[in-house]
Structure formats: C-alpha cells, structure tokens
N, C-alpha and C positions, 0 to 999 in steps of 0.2 A: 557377809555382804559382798565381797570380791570377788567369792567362788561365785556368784548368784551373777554378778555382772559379766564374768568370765563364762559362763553357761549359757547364759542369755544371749551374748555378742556368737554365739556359738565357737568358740575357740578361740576365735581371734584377736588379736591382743594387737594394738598399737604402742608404738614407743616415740617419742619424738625428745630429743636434747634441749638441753638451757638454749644453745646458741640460735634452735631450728623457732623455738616460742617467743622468742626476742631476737630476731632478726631485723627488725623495724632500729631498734636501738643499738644495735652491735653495728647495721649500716650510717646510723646517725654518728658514730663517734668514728669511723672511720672516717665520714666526707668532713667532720672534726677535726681529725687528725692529718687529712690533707690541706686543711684550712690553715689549718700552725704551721705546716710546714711554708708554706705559700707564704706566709706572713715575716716566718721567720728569714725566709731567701729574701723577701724586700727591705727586710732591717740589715742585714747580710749586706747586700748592695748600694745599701743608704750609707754603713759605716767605711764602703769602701771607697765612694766618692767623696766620703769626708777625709780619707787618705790621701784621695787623687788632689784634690782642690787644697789641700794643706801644704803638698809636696810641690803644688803647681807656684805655690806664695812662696814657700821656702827657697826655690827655684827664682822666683824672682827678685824678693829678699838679694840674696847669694849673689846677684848677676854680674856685680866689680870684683868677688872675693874669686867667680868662675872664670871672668874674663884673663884677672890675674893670675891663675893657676892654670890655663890654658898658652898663656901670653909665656911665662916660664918654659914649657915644654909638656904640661898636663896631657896626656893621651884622652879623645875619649874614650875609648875602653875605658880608662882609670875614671875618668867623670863618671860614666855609667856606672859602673862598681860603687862609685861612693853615693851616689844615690839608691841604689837598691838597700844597700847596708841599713841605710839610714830608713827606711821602708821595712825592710827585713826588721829592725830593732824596734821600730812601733808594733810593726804586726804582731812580735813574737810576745812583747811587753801586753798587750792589748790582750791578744789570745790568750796565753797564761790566767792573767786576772781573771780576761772573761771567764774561764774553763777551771777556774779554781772556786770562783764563785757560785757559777754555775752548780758544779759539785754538791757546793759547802748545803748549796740553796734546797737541791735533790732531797741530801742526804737527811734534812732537818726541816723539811717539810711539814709534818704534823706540829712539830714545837711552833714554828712560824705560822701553820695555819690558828693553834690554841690561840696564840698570841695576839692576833688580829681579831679574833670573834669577841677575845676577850676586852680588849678597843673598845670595839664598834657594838660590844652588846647582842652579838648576833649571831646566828650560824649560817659556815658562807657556804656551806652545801647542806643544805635541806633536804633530808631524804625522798620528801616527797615529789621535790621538784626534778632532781639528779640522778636520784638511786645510789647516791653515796653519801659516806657519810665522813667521808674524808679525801683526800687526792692521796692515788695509789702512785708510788715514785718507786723506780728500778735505776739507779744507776747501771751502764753495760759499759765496762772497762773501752771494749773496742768500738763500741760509736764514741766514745768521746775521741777517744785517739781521733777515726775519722775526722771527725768534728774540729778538731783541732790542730789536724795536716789540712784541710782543706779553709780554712782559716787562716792558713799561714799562705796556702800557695794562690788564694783572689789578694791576699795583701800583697804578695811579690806582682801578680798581675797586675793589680794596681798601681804600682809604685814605675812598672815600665811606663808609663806614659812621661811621666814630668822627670825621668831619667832622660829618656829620650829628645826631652824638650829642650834640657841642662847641655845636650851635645848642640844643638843651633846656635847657643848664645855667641854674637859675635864679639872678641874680646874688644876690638877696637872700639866699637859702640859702645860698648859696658863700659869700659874704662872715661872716653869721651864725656858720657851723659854726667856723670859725676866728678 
C-alpha cells in the first residue's frame, strides 16, 4: 500500500514534524507562556509595593525612635543601612519560602494535581480539551537561582525608598509631636 502511494506521488515523498502539524498549538502555549509571565511580573510588583508601603509605616511607626537615634549622633548612612537590612531580612525571608515552596510545589505536582481531582471528582486536564493529561513540571536549578537573585535585588530596590524617607525625618519634629 506504501510502495503504491510512493509510485503514484512519483517519488516524491513529503515529511513534515510534530512541531510543523501543530504549529497552531505550540504558538498557543507560547503567547501562554508569555501571558504567565506577564502575570507573574505584576504579582512581582504588587509584593514589592506591599514592601515599599510596609517600610513606608514602619518608617513612620519609628519617627521618635529615628529622631532619637539621629538626635544621639545616628549618621544617615547608618539610618539608611538599617533600613535596608531590615528590607534585605523581609525580602530574603519571603524569597526563601517563596522558592522553597515554589520547588516543593514543582517537584509534587502530579501528587497535588491526583489530590484535587480527587476533591472535586474531576479531571482538571481533560485530554480532549488540553492535550494533556497532566501538567509537565521541570524544575532548572539555574532559573530558580535567577528567580531568586532577582527577587532579592526589586526587594533591596524597594526598600530604598522608605530608607531614604527614614534620612528626612526631622528629629526635632519627631521628638516635639510626641
């Protein structure tokens, strides 16, 4: 039957790949995958102004303890130092968990997905709707590292603002209002 359709094409033989027949779907899960990402930078920057507005309280909180520590001899260098620190120990606290959970989350993905169909009585990827029949998970040693230097260093950027804020405090004021 082969030889017959190879004889009849007169020789000529076409080939085309999985990726070239499903091109439709290999583009879907890419503008997918630029979608997650998208999503994932605006959660990214939602946790980092939940840094910035946290440090900006704590800053005000502080404003007799800064005045006082200023009013002493406090340098602000020294100010600024102790507000990043204090920035620096959330971020690294934060990222840690995130990127240990993250991991844990990767690595135990199929257990976690069984676990919820078996919940909710359902399967949460239907092969007909998906073309899978589970979520495919790679952990890559070095995107997480990325992931998790660059994580630490929008927490240090974040943290300079209400650092910087912490150097204006005038002590006399601070001290006065209280």
């Amino acid at each position: 039957k082969v030889n017959r359709r190879i004889i009849a094409n007169n020789f000529r033989l076409y080939t085309s790949s999985w990726k070239e027949n499903n091109s439709t779907l290999i583009n879907a899960l890419n503008v997918e995958k630029n979608v997650m990402f998208l999503i994932l930078t605006l959660i990214i920057l939602v946790a980092s102004m939940n840094i910035i507005s946290g440090l900006i309280i704590f800053v005000k909180e502080k404003n007799k303890d800064i005045g006082i520590l200023k009013t002493i001899g406090l340098s602000n260098k020294s100010l600024i130092k102790i507000f990043l620190s204090i920035g620096l120990i959330i971020g690294l606290i934060g990222t840690i968990f995130g990127g240990l959970v993250g991991v844990i989350f990767s690595l135990n993905i199929k257990s976690i997905q069984f676990f919820i169909e078996n919940i909710l009585h359902t399967d949460l990827f239907a092969k007909e709707i998906y073309y899978l029949s589970n979520l495919p998970s790679r952990v890559d040693n070095l995107e997480v590292f990325y992931v998790l230097i660059i994580s630490i260093i929008i927490c240090l950027i974040a943290t300079t603002i209400p650092a910087y804020r912490s150097m204006k405090v005038d002590p006399i004021k601070s001290l006065k209002n209280d």
